[in-house]
N, C-alpha and C positions, 0 to 999 in steps of 0.2 A: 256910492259905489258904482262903477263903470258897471253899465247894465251888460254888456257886450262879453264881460267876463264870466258873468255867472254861466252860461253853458259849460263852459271849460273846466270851472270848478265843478259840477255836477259831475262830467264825465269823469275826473278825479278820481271824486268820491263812490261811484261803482264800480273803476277799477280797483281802488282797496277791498271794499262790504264785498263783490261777488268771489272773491280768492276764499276769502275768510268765510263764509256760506258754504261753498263748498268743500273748505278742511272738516267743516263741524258735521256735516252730511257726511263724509267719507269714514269720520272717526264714529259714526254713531251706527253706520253697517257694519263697521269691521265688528263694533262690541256687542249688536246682534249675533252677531256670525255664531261670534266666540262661544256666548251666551248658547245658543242651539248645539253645537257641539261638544260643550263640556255637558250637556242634560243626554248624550247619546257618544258616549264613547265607541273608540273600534274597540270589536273583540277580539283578544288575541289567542290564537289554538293554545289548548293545554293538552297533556296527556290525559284529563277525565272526559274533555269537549274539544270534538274537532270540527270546523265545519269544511264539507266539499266547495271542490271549486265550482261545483255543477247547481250551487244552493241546494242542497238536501239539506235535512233537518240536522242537528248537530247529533250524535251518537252519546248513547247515555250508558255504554258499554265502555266502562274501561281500557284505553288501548295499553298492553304490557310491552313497554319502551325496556328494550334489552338493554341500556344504560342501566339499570335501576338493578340489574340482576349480576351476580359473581359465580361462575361455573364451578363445582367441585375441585376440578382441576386445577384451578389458577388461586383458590385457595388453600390447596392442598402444597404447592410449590411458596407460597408465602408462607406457611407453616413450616418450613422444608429448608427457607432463606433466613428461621427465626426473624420475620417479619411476625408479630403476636397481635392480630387486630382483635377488639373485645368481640367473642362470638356469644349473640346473646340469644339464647332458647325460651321463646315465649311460651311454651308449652303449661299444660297444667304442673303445679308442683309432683304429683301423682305421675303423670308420664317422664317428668325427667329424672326421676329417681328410679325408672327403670331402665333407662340407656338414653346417652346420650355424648355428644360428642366431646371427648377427655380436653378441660379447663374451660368448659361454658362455661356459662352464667345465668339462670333462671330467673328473669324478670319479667312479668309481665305486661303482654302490648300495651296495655292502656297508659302503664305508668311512666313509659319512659321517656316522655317528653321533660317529665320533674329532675332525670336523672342528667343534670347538665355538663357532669362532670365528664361525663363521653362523648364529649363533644371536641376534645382536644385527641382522641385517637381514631381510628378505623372503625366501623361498627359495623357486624354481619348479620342479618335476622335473617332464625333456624325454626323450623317447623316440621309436621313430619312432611308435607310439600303440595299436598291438595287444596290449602287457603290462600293460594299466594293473591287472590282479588285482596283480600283485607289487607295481608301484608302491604302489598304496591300501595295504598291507599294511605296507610298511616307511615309508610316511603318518602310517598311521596310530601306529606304533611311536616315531617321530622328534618327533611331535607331543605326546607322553607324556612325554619329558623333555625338553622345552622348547622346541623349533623351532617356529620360523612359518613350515611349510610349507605346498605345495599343489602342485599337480602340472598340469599344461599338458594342458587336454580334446582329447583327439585327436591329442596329440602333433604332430610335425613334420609329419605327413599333412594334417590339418584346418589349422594354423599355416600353411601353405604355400598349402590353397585359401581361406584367409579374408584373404591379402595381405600375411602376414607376410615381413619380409626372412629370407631363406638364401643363404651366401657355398658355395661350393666349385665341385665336378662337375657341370655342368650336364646330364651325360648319366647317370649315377649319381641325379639326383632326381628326372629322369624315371622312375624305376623306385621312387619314394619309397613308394607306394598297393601296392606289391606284397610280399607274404610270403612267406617262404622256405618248403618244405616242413617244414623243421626245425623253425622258429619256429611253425608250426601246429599240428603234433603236439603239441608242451609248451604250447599255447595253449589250444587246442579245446575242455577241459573246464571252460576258466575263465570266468565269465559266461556269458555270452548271443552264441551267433553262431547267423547267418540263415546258411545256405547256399545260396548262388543258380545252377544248374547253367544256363549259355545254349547249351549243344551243342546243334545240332538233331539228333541220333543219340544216343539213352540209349541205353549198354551197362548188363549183368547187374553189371559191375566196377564200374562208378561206383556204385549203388545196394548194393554188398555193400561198398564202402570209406567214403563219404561217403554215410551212410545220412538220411535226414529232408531232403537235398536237395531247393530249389522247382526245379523245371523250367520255365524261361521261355527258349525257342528266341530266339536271336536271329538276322535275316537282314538282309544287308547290303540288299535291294529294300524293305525293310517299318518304316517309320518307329515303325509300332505295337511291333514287337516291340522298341524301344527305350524308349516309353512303358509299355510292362508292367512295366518293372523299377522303375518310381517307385513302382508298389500295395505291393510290402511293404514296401521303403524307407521310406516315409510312414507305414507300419501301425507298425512295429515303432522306428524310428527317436526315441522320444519319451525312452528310458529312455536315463543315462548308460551302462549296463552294456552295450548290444544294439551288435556290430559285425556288419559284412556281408560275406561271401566271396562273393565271384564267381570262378566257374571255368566253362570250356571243357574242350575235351580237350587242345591246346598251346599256348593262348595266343592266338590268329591273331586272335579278336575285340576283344580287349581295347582297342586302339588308338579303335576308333570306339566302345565304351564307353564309355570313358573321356574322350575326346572332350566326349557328350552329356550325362554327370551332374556335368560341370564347371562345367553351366550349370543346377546345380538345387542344390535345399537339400543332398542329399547328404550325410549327414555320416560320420564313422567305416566308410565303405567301403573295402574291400580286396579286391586279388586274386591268386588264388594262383599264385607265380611258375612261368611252365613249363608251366601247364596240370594236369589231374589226369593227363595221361600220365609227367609230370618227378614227379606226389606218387606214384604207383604206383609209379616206377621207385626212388625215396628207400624207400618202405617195405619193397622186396623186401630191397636192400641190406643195411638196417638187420636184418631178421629174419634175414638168410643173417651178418652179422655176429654176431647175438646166438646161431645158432642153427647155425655151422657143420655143413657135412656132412647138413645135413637139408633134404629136400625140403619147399618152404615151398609153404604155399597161405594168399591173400592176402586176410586177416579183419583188419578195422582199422576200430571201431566209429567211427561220427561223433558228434558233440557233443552230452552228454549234455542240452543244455537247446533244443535246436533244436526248432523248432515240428512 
């Protein structure tokens, strides 16, 4: 072989091997790459987790996306248009056999993911309107494998002051706008409640049990002190998530209260059944039940998102 050639083949042969060298280097970073990225996905915002643009940490508070909500009103004119979506009343069987809105349906939250068959109509979820964190939550679940659901803003409380029909007890839905002390305890920390104290006498008790309570005295002589309770109503009242407690010490106001904000925008207000004397009396029980045998002193933080 002509010696004089072999440089030339040599050079050849590194312009082929160096192309080829470097496909197999370029292919074996991309499938690094890859490899690192599929072990750290992006996350994407939900309505349970959002994160800031400012990197805060993600919020572990439910945000209540008004999508997910149907106003009294706009179901009231689909009943109206005999548009018939299935309205389903999760309620205990016990409360919907005392009033409840004429042609529900009483099935309970847990089970109606099994019930597939309503998945081919409208689906409204009814409550008396103080649990809507749970509601939005098994919403937002039901809506993930295929329901067209939404859930009734204000529940039977707001459906009742905007002129919706209710069949049953008529002395049972006079007490519709009131919560049990049970029902507030497991509530309390979910969303947004205002707490609205109208006793004219603050005790040391009230403020070490329902702490970040407003103090707005009400007196049966004074017109005003029933127009003072409209300022944070109207403050706070804009957002779906913000409901209102009103308490007393046992209740004795609540009549001309209730009365006066029947005749105002008002919405998602409640009040607590019994007075904060009947939530004291619930709390003691409850700690003397969890806590046999031990002298109880009476620590029962208020809502952690109250202003």
């Amino acid at each position: 072989m002509d010696e004089s050639r072999t440089p030339k083949l040599g050079l050849r042969i590194l312009w082929i091997v160096f192309p080829l060298m470097a496909l197999i280097v370029i292919a074996v970073l991309l499938t690094i790459r890859g490899h690192i990225i599929s072990k750290n996905p992006v996350k994407k915002n939900t309505p349970a987790s959002v994160t800031s643009k400012n990197n805060s940490k993600p919020s572990t508070t439910l945000t209540l996306d008004k999508n997910y909500f149907i106003s009294p009103s706009a179901l009231i004119k689909e009943l109206k248009n005999n548009k018939r979506p299935a309205i389903i009343d999760i309620r205990t069987k016990t409360s919907f056999q005392k009033y409840r809105i004429p042609g529900s349906i009483n099935i309970p939250l847990y089970t109606l993911k099994t019930k597939t068959y309503l998945k081919s109509q409208k689906v409204i979820l009814v409550d008396e309107g103080y649990n809507c964190h749970k509601l939005l939550q098994r919403c937002i679940e039901l809506r993930r494998i295929g329901f067209n659901i939404s859930i009734l803003k204000g529940g039977l409380n707001l459906w009742r002051k905007k002129g919706g029909d209710l069949i049953g007890d008529a002395f049972a839905m006079a007490k519709l706008d009131e919560i049990p002390p049970r029902a507030f305890v497991a509530e309390k920390n979910q969303g947004k409640w205002i707490l609205i104290d109208i006793s004219d006498k603050i005790t040391s008790d009230t403020y070490g049990t329902l702490e970040n309570a407003i103090n707005i005295p009400y007196s049966k002589n004074s017109k005003e002190s029933l127009t003072n309770l409209e300022t944070p109503i109207n403050k706070h009242s804009k957002s779906p998530e913000t409901r209102f407690l009103i308490f007393d010490n046992n209740g004795e106001s609540y009549h001309a209260v209730k009365k006066y904000l029947a005749k105002t925008n008002a919405d998602s207000v409640f009040f607590l059944r019994g007075g904060f004397s009947n939530y004291k009396s619930f709390l003691e029980t409850r700690n003397a039940m969890l806590h046999p045998g031990k002298k109880q002193i009476l620590v029962e933080k208020g809502c952690s998102t109250c202003p």
